[in-house]
Structures are given as C-alpha cells and as structure tokens.
C-alpha positions as CSV (number, residue, x, y, z in Angstrom):
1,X,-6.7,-23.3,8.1
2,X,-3.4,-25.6,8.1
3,X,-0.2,-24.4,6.5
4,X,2.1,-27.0,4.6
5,X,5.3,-25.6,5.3
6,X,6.9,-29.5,5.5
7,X,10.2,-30.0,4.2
8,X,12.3,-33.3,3.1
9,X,14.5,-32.8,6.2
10,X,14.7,-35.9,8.5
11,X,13.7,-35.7,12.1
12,X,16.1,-36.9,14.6
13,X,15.4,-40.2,16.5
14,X,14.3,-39.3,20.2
15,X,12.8,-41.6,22.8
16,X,11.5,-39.0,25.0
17,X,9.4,-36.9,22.0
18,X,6.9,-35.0,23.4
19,X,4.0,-33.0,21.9
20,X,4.1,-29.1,21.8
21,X,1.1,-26.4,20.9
22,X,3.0,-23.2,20.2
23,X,0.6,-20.2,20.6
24,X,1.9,-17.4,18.1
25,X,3.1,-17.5,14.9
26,X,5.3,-14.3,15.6
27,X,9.3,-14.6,16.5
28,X,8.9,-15.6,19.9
29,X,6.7,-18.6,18.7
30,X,8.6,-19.1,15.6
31,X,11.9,-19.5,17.2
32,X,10.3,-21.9,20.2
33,X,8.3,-24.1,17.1
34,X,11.9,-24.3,15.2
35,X,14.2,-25.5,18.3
36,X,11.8,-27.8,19.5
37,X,11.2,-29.4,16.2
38,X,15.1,-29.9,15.5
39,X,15.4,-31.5,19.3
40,X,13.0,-34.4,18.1
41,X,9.6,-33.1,19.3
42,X,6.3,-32.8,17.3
43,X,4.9,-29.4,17.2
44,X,1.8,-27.5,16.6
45,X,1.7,-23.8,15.4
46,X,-1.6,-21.6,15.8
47,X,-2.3,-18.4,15.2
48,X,-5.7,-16.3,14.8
49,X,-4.1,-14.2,12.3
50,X,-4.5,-15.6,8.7
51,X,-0.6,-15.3,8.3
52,X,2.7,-16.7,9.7
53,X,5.0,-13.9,11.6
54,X,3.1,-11.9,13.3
55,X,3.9,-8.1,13.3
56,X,6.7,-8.2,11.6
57,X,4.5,-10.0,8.5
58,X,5.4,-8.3,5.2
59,X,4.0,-8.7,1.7
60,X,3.6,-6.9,-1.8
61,X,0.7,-4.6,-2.1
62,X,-2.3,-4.2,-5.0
63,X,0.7,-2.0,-6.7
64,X,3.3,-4.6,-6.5
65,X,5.6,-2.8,-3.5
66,X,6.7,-4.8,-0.2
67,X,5.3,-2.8,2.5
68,X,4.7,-3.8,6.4
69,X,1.7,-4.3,7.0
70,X,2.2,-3.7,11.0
71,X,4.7,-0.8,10.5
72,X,8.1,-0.5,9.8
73,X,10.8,-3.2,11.4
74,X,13.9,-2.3,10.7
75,X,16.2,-5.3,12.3
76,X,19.7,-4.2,14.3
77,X,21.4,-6.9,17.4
78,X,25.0,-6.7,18.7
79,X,23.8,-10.3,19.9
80,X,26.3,-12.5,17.2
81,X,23.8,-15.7,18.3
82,X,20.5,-14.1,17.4
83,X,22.2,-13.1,14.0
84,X,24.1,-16.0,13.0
85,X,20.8,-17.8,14.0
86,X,18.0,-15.6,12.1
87,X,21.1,-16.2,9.3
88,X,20.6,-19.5,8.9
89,X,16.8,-18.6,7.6
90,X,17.7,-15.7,5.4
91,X,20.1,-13.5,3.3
92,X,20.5,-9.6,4.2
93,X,20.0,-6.2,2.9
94,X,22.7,-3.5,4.3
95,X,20.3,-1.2,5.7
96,X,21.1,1.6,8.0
97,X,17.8,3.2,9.4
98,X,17.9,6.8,9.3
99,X,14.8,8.7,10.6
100,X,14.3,13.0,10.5
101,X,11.9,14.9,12.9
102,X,9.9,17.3,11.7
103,X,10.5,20.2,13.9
104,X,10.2,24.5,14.0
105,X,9.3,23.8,10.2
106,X,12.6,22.0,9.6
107,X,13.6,18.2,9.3
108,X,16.4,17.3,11.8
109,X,18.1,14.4,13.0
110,X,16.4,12.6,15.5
111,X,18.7,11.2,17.6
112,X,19.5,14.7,18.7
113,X,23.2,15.5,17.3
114,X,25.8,18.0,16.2
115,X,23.5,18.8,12.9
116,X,20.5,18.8,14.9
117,X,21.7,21.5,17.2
118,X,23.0,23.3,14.8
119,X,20.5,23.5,12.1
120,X,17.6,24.5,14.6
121,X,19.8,26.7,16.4
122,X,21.5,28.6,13.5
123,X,24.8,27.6,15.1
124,X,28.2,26.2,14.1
125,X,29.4,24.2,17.1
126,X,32.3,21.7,16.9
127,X,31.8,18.6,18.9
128,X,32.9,20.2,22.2
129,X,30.9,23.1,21.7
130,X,27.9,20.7,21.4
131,X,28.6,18.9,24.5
132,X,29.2,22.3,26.6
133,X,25.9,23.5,25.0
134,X,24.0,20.4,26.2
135,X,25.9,20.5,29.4
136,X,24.1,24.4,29.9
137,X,20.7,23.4,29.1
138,X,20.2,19.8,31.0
139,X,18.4,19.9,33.8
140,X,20.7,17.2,36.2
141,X,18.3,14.8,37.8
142,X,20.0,12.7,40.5
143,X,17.3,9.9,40.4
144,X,16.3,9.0,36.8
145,X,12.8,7.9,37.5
146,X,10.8,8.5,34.9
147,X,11.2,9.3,31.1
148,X,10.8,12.7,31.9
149,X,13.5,12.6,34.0
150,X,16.0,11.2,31.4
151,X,15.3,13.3,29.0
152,X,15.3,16.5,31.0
153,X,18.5,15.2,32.4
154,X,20.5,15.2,28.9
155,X,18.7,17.8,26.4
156,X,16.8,20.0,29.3
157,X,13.1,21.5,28.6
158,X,13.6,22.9,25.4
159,X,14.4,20.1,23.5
160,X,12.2,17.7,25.5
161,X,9.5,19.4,24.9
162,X,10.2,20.3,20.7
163,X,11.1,16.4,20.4
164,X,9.8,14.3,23.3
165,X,7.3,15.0,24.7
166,X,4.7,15.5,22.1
167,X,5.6,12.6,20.4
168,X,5.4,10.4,23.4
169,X,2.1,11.9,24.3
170,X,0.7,11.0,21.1
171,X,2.5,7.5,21.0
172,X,1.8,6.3,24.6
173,X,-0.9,8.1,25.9
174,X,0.8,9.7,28.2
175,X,3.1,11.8,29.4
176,X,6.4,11.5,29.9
177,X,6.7,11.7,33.7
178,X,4.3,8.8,33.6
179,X,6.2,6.1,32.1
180,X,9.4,4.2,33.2
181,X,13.0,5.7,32.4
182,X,13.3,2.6,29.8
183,X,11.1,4.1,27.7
184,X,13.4,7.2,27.0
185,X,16.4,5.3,27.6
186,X,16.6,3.5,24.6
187,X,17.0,7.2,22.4
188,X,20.4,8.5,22.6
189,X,22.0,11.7,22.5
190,X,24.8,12.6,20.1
191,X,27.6,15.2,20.1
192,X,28.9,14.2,16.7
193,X,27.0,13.9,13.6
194,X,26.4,10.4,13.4
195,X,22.3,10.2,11.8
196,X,21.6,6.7,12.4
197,X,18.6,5.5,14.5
198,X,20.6,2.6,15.8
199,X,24.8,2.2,16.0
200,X,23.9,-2.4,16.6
201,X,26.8,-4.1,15.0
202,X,24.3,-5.9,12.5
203,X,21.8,-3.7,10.9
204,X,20.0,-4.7,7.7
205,X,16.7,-6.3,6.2
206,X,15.8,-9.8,5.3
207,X,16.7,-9.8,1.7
208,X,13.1,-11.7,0.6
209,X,11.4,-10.2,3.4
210,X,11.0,-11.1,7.3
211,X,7.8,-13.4,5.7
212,X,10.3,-15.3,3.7
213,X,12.5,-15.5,7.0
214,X,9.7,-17.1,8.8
215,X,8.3,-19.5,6.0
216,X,11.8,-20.8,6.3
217,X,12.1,-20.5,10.1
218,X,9.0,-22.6,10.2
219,X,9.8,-25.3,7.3
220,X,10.6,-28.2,9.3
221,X,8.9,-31.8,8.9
222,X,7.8,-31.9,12.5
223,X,6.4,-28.2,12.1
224,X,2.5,-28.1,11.4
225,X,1.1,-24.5,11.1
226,X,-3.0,-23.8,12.0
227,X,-3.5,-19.8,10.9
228,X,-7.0,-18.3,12.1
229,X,-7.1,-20.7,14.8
230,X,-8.1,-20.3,18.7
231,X,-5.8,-22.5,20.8
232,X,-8.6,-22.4,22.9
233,X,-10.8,-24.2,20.7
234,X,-9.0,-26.9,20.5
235,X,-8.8,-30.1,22.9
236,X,-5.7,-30.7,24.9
237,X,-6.8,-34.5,24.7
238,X,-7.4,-35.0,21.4
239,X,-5.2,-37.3,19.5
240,X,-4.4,-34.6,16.5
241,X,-4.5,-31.4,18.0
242,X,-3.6,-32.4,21.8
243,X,-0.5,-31.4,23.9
244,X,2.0,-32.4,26.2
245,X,3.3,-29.1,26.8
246,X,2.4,-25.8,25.7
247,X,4.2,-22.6,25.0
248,X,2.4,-19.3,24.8
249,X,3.3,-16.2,23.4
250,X,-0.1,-13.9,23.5
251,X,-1.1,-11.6,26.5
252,X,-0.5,-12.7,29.6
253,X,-3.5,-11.7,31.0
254,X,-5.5,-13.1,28.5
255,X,-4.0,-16.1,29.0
256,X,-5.7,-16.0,32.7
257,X,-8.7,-14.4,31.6
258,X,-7.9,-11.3,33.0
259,X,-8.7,-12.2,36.6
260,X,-6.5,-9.7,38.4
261,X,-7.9,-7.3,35.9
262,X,-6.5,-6.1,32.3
263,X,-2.9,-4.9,31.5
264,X,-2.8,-2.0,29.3
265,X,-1.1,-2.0,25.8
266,X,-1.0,0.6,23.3
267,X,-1.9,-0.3,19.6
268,X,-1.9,1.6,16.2
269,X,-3.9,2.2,13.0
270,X,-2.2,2.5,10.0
271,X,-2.9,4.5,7.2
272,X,-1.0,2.9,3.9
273,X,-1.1,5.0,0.0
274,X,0.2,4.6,-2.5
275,X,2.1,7.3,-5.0
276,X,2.0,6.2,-8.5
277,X,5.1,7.1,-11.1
278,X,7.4,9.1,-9.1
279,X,10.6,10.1,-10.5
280,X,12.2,10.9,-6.6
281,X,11.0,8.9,-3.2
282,X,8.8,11.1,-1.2
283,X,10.6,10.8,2.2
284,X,14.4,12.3,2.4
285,X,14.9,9.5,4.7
286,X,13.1,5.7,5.5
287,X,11.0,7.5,8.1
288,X,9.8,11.5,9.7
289,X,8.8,11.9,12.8
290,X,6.4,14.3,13.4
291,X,6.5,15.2,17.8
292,X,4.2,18.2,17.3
293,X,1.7,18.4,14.1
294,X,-0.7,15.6,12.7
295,X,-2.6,12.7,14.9
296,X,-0.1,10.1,13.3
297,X,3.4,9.9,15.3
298,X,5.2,9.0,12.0
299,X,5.4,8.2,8.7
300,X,7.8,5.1,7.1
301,X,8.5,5.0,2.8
302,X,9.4,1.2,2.4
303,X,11.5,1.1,-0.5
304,X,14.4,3.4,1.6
305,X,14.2,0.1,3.5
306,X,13.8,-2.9,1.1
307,X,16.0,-1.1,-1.8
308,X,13.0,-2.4,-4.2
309,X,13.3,-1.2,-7.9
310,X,9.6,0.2,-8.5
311,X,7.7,2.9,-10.3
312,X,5.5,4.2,-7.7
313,X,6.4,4.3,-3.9
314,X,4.3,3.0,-1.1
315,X,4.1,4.9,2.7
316,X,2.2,3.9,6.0
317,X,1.4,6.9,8.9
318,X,0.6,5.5,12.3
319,X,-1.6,6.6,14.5
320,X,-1.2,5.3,18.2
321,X,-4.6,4.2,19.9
322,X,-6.1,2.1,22.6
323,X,-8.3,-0.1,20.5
324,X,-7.0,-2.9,18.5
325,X,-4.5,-5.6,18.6
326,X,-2.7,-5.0,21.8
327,X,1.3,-3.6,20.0
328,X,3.3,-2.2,23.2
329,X,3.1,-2.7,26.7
330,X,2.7,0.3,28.4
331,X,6.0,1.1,30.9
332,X,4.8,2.3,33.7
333,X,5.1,1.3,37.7
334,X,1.5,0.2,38.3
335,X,1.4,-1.9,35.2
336,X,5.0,-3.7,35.9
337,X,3.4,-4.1,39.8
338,X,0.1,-5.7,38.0
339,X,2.1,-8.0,35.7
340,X,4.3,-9.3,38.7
341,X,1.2,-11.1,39.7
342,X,0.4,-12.5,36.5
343,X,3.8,-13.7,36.6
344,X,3.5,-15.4,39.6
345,X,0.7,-17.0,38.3
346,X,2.6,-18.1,35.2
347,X,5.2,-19.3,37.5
348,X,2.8,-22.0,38.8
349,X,1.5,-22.5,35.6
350,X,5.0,-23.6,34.4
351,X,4.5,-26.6,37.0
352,X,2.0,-27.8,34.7
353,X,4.5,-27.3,31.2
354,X,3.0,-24.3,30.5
355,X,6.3,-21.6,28.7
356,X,5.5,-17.8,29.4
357,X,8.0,-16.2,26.2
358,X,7.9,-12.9,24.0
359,X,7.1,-9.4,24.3
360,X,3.1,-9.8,25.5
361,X,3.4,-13.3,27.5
362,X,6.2,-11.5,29.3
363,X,5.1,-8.1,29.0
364,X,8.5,-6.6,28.1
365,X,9.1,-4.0,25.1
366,X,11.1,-5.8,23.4
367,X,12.9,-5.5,20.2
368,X,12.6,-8.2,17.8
369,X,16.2,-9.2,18.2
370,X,15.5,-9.4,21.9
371,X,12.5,-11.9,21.4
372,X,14.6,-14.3,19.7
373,X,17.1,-14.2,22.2
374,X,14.2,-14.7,25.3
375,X,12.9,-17.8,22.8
376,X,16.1,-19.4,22.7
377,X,17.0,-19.0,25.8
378,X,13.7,-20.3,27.3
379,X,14.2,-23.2,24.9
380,X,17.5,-23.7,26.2
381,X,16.5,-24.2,29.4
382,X,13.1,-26.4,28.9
383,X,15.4,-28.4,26.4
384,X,18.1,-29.2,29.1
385,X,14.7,-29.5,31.5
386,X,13.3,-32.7,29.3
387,X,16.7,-34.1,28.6
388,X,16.5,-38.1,29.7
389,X,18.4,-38.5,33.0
390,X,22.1,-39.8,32.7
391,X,22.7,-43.1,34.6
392,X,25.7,-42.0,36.7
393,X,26.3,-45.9,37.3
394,X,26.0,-47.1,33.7
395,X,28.5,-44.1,32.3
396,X,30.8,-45.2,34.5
397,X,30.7,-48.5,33.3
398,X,31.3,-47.2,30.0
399,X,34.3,-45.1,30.8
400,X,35.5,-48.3,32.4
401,X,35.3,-50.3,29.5
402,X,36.7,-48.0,27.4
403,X,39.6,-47.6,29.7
C-alpha cells in the first residue's frame, strides 16, 4: 500500500542522484528517507507495518484519546542538533515525565530520592543525611560489571531488591547479574528531591503527536512511502521499485537470515482500557511502576502526557515477553559477542551500499533521541561518501581567475 505524503517542495538539481530503498518507517528510517531526499536523491520507504513511525506511532482511540499504541515515549535530548532538527517537523508540549513505584504498599519516587527514602523509611533526612544513609547501605563494587553490580554499588540489597530487581526480572527476563551495567546505568540515584524520570535539557511531547512529526518528517517530493510491504519482495532491478543503495533499519540478523544464529530481543503486550467520565485521572502521575506485584512491569495514563482535554481517560499495562515484534535488545555479553559478528558481516555488506542504522540494525538500546542522532550521523558520512570528486586542477584555475 503506497502513501502520498508529496509536497509542493522543489527538489534540488543533482547530477550524481542515486536511488535509495529505506527499510523502516521508524526514526532511524525516517531521518535517513528525509536527508537523502533534501541532498537530491530519490527515495523509497517500506514498512510491513500498516503505519508510518514505527514504535513511536500514536493515534486517537474508538473513545477519541491519543494513546501509544507501542507504549509510552516520552522524548528528552541534551543533543541541541537532534532537537532543533525533530523542530523543524513539529511544535512541543512542556512535558516533564514523572513516574511512582509501587512499593511496601506505598507509591514512591522512582528514581530513588530524598522523598523516596524518607517516605518508606519513616525518616526525615536532609540531603546529607540521605547521602550518609546511602553511603551505609551500598555495597562498593570495585568492577561494575553487571547491572547487579551498579545497583548494589549505590542503593545496596535492600533497595535493589524492593525496586530493581523484580522489575528487571519481569522486564528482561533475567536477572540483574545477567545483563550489562548499561542497563542499570541509565537510572540514577538522587539525594535531593528532584521526581523527574529524566533531568535532558529538552523534555516535552510532539504537540500533534510523534505521527504528525513523522507525516511531516516524511513529506518530501522525492519521498515515496510503501506500508505493509516486504523489501524483500521487491526487485532490486526493477525500474520502479529498484535500488542503488539501500539503508536498513530492521534486525540485523534477519537481515542475514540468521545464519550465525538469532539475537535475542525482548518484546511486550500491551493491555490498553479505557475509563469513561472521570472527574480525576486515575494515575497520580504519567506512569507506576510496579517491581514486585502484577505480570505487567507498568502502567502509562496518556493524557498526563499529551495534556488532552477529554471526558474519559485512556491507560496501557505492559507486559514484557519473548514473542512478538522484537522491542529491546537484550544487554548482555554473549549477545554483544554474537552481534560483533553480524557486524562484521554488515561491514562487508557496506562495500556493496548497504547502511546498518537504528536501534535493531545496530543492536543498541537506544533512546529515540539517540536514533536520530546515529541517522544523521550515518547520513553525514554516506552524504560526504557520494559527494562528486573536486577537480583540484580546475578549482585552482578558478581561484586564479578570480584573483
């Protein structure tokens, strides 16, 4: 099924266009489709899904709410170039993401702070008092190895074990020993009581929605769209739907058929309702964690998020799993020693104008800020790669006669 998404903007003059199948209708492929297209070359968008960007896709439900239908994304970058960049496709909603874990029967702050502490320890500790109290129940790891190890190493067993550990069972599949410090890494600890999720220097939400982002992202005259399509099925010689050079942003391994056998990813189901004429939003907060009860890791009420004016509210649980559209790849040694070989593989596939970009194709978890900035860097780069050669002798003849 094609997408018009053409606009009335001209297309730049180029002597050396080439043609380009984008694989991925998601950021990663969405950002590659739109730099290529403004450099002068023609480009052709596919994706199996029957909708344009990818997890991050977004749209009203049967009761009229915006929800997600993928999860929650909730954007944040300190990177001024991804932002002034997604800017240029979309207005923003202030939007700090705040998020509560339901813990020892009691909703806390999660990342652990001075209120978190406090409240589940019937305390009143001051900032320093805090930090000496973390300070007495950390167990010091000298090597941080594994997830296990960061977090023992700056909230000790205790609070690993009421906030972590559960949760990441239930998310990953494993436990936390198992999977790379990254994976940890990326929660902080607070002494102070600072209750947002992220501290980025731009937080917010696409004012329209992110699918509003990307129909603009993608509205480009050189920019033909193909939902529920196969790249596979179509002919790399044929005068419509052929190639020059390809960029792919799916597995990696599925790319190569899964010769050296299959990376792991973790997926979700999501469980969306709906609560008709409420007078108060059901959550305190955009999203509750739940580490130790329930088989869903959390649950997300959209309208803390959008800021939509609506009489009844809309909420999605997820429940991690193994089946289904491949979500996260997994952290973990064995699976970053497998990819390496698939990279190298893409490495010499690249000699044939094959582009490896995104979070699967490169098997990275990325955030969606952090795709955009792999896309247009890797765009950068193949860009400056297909530039036409300069003619050292003929600019200096120019200079010349200028001089």
């Amino acid at each position: 099924m094609d997408v018009d998404v053409a606009s009335s903007t001209p297309v730049p003059a180029r002597s050396l266009s080439m043609r380009f199948l984008v694989v991925g209708a998601g950021f990663a492929g969405a950002t590659c489709a739109r730099q290529l297209a403004e450099a002068g070359h023609d480009v052709h968008v596919v994706d199996r899904r029957e909708h344009i960007a990818g997890n991050a896709y977004d749209h009203l439900d049967e009761h009229g709410v915006l929800v997600h239908r993928y999860g929650p994304h909730i954007f944040h970058t300190n990177s001024d170039k991804v932002f002034d960049y997604l800017s240029r496709f979309t207005a923003w909603r202030a939007y700090e993401h705040r998020v509560l874990a339901s813990v020892d029967n009691k909703r806390v702050p999660i990342p652990i702070n001075r209120t978190t502490i406090n409240t589940l320890y019937g305390l009143d500790l001051d900032e320093a008092g805090v930090a000496a109290f973390l300070e007495r129940v950390r167990e010091p790891r000298e090597n941080l190895r594994t997830s296990e190890d960061v977090v023992l190493n700056s909230v000790g067993r205790e609070l690993c074990d009421k906030f972590f550990r559960g949760y990441t069972r239930k998310q990953w599949g494993r436990d936390l020993g198992e999977l790379s410090a990254g994976v940890a890494a990326r929660i902080p600890t607070r002494t102070n009581d600072d209750d947002r999720y992220f501290t980025d220097r731009h937080q917010g939400m696409p004012a329209e929605g992110y699918t509003r982002l990307f129909e603009r992202l993608l509205d480009h005259p050189a920019i033909r769209v193909s939902l529920e399509t196969d790249w596979r099925d179509l002919r790399q010689d044929d005068p419509v739907d052929g190639w020059d050079r390809l960029v792919y942003s799916g597995p990696i391994d599925e790319y190569f058929g899964g010769v050296l056998g299959k990376l792991p990813y973790r997926s979700l189901r999501f469980e969306h309702r709906h609560v008709a004429d409420v007078d108060a939003l059901q959550l305190p907060v955009g999203t509750v964690n739940h580490p130790n009860e329930h088989g869903y890791t959390r649950e997300t009420e959209f309208r803390h998020l959008t800021g939509q004016d609506h009489a009844g509210t809309s909420l999605v649980r997820e429940f991690p799993t193994d089946e289904g559209d491949p979500y996260y790849p997994i952290p973990a040694a064995e699976n970053e020693a497998l990819y390496k070989q698939y990279q190298a593989m893409a490495e010499a596939e690249a000699t044939r104008g094959v582009l490896f970009v995104g979070r699967l194709a490169q098997y990275r978890y990325y955030n969606m800020d952090q795709v955009v900035a792999a896309a247009l860097h890797a765009c950068e780069e193949l860009l400056a790669e297909l530039a036409p050669p300069v003619n050292t002798a003929t600019a200096v003849q120019a200079e010349e006669s200028v001089a």
